[in-house]
N, C-alpha and C positions, 0 to 999 in steps of 0.2 A: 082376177086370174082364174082360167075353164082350169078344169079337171085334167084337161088333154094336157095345159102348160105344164103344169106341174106333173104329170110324169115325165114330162122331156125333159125338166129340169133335174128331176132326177139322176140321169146318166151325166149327166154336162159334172153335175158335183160329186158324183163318183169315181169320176175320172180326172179331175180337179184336186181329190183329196191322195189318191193312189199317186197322182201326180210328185205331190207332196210327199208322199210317206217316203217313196223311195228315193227322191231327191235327198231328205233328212239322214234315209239309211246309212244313203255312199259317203255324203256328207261327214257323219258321224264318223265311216270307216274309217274317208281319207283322214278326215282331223287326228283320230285317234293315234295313226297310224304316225304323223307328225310329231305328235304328243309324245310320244312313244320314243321317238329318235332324240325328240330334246332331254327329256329326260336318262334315257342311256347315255346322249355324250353329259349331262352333268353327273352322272354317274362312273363315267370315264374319266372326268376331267378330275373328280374327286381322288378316284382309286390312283393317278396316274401322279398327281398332287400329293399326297399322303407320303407314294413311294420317294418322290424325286426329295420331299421334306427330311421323309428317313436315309438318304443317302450324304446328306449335311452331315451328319450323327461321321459320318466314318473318317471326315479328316481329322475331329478331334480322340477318335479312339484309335487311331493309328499314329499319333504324337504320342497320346498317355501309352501305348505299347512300347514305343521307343525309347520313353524317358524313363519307363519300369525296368525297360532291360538293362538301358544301361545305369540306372540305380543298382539292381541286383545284382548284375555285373562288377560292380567295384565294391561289392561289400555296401552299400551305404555312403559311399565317400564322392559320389560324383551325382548332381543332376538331384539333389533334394528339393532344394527351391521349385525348380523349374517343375516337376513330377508335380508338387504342391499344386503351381500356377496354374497347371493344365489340367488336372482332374475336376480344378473352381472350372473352368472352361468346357469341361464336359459335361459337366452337370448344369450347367445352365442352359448348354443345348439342348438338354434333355427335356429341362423345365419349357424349353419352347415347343418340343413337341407333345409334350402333356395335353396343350393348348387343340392338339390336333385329334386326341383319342376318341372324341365323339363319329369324325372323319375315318379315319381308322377299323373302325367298329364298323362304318355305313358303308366302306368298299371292302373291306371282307367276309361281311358277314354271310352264313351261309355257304361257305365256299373254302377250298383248299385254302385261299390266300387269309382269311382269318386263323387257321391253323399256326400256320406262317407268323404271324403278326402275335401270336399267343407265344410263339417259340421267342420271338425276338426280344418282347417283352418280360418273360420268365425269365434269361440270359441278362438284361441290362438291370433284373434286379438283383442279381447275383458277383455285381460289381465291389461289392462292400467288403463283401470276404476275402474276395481276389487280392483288392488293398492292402486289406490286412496282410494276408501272406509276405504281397510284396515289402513292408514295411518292417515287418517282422524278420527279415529276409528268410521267409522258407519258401526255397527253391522247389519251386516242381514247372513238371510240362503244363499245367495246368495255369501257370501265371501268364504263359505266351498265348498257349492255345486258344484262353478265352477268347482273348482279342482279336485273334485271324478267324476263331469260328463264328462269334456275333457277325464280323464284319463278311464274312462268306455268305451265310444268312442273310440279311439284308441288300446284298447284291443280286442274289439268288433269288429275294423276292420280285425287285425290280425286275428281272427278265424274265423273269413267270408271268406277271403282268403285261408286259410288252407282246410275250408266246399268245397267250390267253383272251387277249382284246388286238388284233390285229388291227393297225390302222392306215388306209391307203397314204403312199407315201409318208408315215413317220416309220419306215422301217429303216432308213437308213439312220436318222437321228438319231431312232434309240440304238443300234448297233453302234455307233462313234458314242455313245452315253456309257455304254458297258466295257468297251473297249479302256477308254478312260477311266473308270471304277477300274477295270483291272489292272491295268497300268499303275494306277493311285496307290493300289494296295499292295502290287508287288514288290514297288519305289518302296514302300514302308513297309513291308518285309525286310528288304534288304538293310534299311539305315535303322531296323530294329536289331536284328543278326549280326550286322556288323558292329554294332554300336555295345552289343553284350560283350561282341570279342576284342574288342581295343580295350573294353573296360576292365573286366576277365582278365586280359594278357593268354588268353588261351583258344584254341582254334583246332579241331583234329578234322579227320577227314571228312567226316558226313555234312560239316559245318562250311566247308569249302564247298563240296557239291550242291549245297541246297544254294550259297553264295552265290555260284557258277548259274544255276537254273534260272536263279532269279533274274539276272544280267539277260541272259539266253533269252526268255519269257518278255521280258521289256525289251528288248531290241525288237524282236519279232513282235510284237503289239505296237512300237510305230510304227515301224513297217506299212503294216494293215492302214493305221491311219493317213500314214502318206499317201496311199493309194484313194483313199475314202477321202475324200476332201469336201464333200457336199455339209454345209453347215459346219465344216470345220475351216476357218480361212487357212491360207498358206503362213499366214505371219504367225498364228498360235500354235501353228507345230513346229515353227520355229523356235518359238520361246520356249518350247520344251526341249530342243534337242540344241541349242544355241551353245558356242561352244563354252565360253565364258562361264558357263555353268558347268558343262558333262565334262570339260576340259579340269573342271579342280574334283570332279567327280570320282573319275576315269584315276584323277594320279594319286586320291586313294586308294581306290579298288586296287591298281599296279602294285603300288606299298608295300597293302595285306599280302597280294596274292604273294609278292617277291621275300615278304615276311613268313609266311607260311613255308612257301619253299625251301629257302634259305634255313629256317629251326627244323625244317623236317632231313635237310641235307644232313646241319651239322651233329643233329642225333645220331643217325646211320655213320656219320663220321667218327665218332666219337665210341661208338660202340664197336668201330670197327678197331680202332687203336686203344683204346683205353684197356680197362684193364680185364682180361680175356680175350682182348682182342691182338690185333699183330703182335705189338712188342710183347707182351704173354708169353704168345704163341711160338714165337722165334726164340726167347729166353728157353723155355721147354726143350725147344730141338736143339740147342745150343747144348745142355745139360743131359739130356736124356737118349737125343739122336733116333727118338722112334718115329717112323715111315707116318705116322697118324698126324704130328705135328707139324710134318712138311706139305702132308695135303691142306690141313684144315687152314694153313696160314696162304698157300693157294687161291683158298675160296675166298679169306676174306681180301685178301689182295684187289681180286677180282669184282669185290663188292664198291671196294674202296674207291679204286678206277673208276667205275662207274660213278658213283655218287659224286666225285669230282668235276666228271662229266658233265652231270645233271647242272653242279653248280653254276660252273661255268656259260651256260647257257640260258641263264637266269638273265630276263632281259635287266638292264641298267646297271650291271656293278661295279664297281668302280675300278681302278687300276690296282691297288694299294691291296682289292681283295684277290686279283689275278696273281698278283707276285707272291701272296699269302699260300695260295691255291699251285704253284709252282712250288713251294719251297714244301707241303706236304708232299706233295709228290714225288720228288727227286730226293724226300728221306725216305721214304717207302719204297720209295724202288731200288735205293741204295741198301734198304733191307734183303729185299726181295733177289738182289744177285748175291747177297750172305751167305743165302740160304742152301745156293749149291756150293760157295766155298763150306761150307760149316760141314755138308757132306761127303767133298771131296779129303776135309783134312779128316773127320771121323773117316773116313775109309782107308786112310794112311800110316792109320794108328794115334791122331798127335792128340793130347790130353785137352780136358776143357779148360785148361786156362791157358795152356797157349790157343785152343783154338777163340777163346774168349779177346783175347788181345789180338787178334787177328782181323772180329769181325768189328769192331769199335765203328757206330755210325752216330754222326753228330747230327740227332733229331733236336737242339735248341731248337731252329728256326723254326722247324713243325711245329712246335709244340705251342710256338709264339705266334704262328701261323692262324691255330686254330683258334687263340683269342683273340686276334685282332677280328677277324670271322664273327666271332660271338659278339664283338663292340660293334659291328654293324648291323645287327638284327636291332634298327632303331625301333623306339616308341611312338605308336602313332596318338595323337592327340584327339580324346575321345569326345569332345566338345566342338571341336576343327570340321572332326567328319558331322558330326549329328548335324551343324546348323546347317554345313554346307550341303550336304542332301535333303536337308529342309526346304531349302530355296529351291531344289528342283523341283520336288512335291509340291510347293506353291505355286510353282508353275501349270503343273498338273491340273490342279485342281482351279486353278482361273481358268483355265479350257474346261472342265468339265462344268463350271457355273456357268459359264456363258453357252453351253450349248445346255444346260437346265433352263437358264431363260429362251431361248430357242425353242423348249418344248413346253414353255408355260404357254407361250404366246401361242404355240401353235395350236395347244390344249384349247384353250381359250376361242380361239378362232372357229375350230370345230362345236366348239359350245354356242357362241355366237351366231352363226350360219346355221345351227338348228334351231335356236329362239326365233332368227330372223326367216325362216321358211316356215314356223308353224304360225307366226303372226301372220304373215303373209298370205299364208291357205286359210287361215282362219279369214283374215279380211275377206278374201274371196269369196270366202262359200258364203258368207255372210249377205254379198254383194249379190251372188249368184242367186241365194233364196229368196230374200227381197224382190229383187229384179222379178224371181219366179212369180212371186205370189202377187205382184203389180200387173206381172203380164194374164194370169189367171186369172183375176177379178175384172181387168177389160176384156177380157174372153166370153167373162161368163155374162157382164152386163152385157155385151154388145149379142150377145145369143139369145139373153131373155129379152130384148128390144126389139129381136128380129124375129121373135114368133108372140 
């Protein structure tokens, strides 16, 4: 080989090797770039994993909420066993996700959602004490609050997650995911609330209202889901809202509500006649004839009326309670026309014992009236309601499993599809620089042959 060859060969292998280098470059970029994607979705599929593990956790801390309440609720005397059964049950959930805190730790670390997962976990080891209380029966807000704030938390993490990692089309899944989490926890608000007050026998106003929200809150979140039907079939919002369930559901909530009613009527009834109330007040004006006892007994008149009113229109009540609810009334208004004889005979001169024998009204039947009234505020059966809103919440929660499978698989798939395009580009460029470097060496032989 002359001197001349070998500088010509010179440029052929510079341009041969540069060839090379930046084929390697892009090469490297795209792989990386691959690389890159598979590991963020197994990093997604982890963080996404972890959450939908820690949302298992809440069907059984919204049972143990329920069966705490209503243990507290009765003193001790209802739902021992069961509270027992279910906390072994919670805490073996728990022992499964121990299994996951390596997981745990590797999608949040570094990031708000670790924060998150530090809170959630500081709160489920603060369960012990809660116990205690509850066992010990010392009541505080603090035995219920737990339970709805871990499980707020934990909800709250999942759609943090979901905000935070946006994934083309699973927005709608995970919206019907969250939907149903809340749905799940409102359902066991309510059969935790309600389940204190059947057991309790007690029920005031703020107790009703948050009752009422709850109903309100779950009507309007299927709603939504009726609408939303993508991964949710039509037969699973069925089985949740089927009547055969809402229908023994519904004619407790009626019960309570017509319960609540009904002891809040016969209070105001009862204070309106008993003692300071009308016949009091008519005795006074009867003996005394001052202008102060004919107003005051006016008013409560006028209370009374009313509250009657109210009862009356208590959807369901029976006949035996209308003729009860007639027979106060027409001695009270049998009062209440006395009350201008009692002023017409004081204005005549006539003494209080004839005017006493004058106004004689036979309130027996009132009075018998108002207890037969009180034997209908029945007892509702605090075990009746728990299971039977249980069975709805099962329902519940098969739809929100089966769209967690839904988003495992989908998880997965995403996972999948990036293993299966970085193998892919890998094979490629693989292919592509081989090919290069076969086509480069007949290039360069067939150049040094040709000079």
């Amino acid at each position: 080989m002359t001197s001349k060859q070998r500088l010509t060969r010179i440029p052929i292998i510079t341009i041969i090797l540069l060839l090379l280098f930046f084929s390697s470059v892009i090469s490297a970029f795209l792989m990386t770039d691959k690389l890159n994607k598979l590991v963020d979705a197994q990093y997604l599929s982890a963080k996404y994993g972890v959450a939908l593990e820690l949302t298992e956790l809440i069907y059984e801390l919204q049972k143990e909420r329920g069966l705490s309440a209503g243990f507290s609720g009765s003193d001790g005397k209802l739902f021992q066993e069961n509270l027992l059964e279910q906390r072994t049950k919670t805490d073996l959930r728990l022992q499964d996700l121990q299994n996951l805190v390596p997981a745990m730790r590797l999608s949040g670390g570094g990031t708000e959602n670790s924060v998150e997962l530090d809170n959630i976990n500081d709160r489920l080891q603060q369960r012990s004490s809660i116990r205690q209380n509850v066992d010990q029966l010392i009541k505080t807000v603090e035995n219920w609050s737990y339970y709805t704030d871990l499980i707020a938390k934990i909800i709250t993490h999942t759609h943090n997650i979901h905000v935070e990692n946006g994934i083309a089309g699973f927005g709608q899944l995970s919206s019907n995911y969250s939907a149903l989490l809340n749905l799940q926890e409102l359902a066991g608000q309510e059969r935790g609330t309600i389940n204190k007050v059947i057991s309790s026998g007690h029920m005031n106003t703020s107790t009703y209202q948050q009752i009422s929200t709850f109903i309100a809150q779950q009507d309007r979140l299927i709603k939504e889901l009726q609408f939303a039907r993508k991964f949710l079939p039509e037969r699973v919002i069925e089985n949740i809202t089927h009547k055969s369930i809402n229908g023994r559901i519904n004619s407790v909530r009626q019960s309570l509500i017509a319960k609540y009613y009904k002891n809040d009527a016969l209070n105001r009834m009862q204070s309106s006649t008993g003692y300071g109330g009308l016949i009091h007040v008519f005795k006074n004006y009867v003996l005394r004839g001052d202008e102060q006892y004919y107003d005051q007994f006016t008013t409560l008149h006028l209370r009374l009326t009313d509250v009657i009113w109210e009862y009356r229109n208590i959807p369901g009540i029976s006949f035996k309670e209308v003729s009860a609810l007639d027979a106060i009334e027409q001695a009270f208004t049998a009062y209440r026309e006395n009350m201008v004889v009692v002023e017409d005979m004081r204005n005549s001169g006539a003494t209080v014992a004839e005017i006493d024998k004058m106004v004689v009204v036979d309130d027996v039947h009132a009075l018998e009236g108002i207890k037969l009234l009180q034997s209908y505020i029945s007892p509702i059966v605090a075990g009746d309601w728990f299971w039977k809103s249980s069975l709805r919440i099962d329902k519940i929660n098969d739809a929100r499993q089966r769209l967690k499978g839904y988003a495992e698989t989908y998880l997965d798939d995403i996972e999948q599809a990036a293993y299966r395009s970085a193998l892919l580009h890998g094979l490629f460029i693989g292919f592509v620089f081989i090919t290069l470097c076969f086509l480069s060496a007949r290039l360069y032989s067939r150049l040094s042959q040709a000079r």
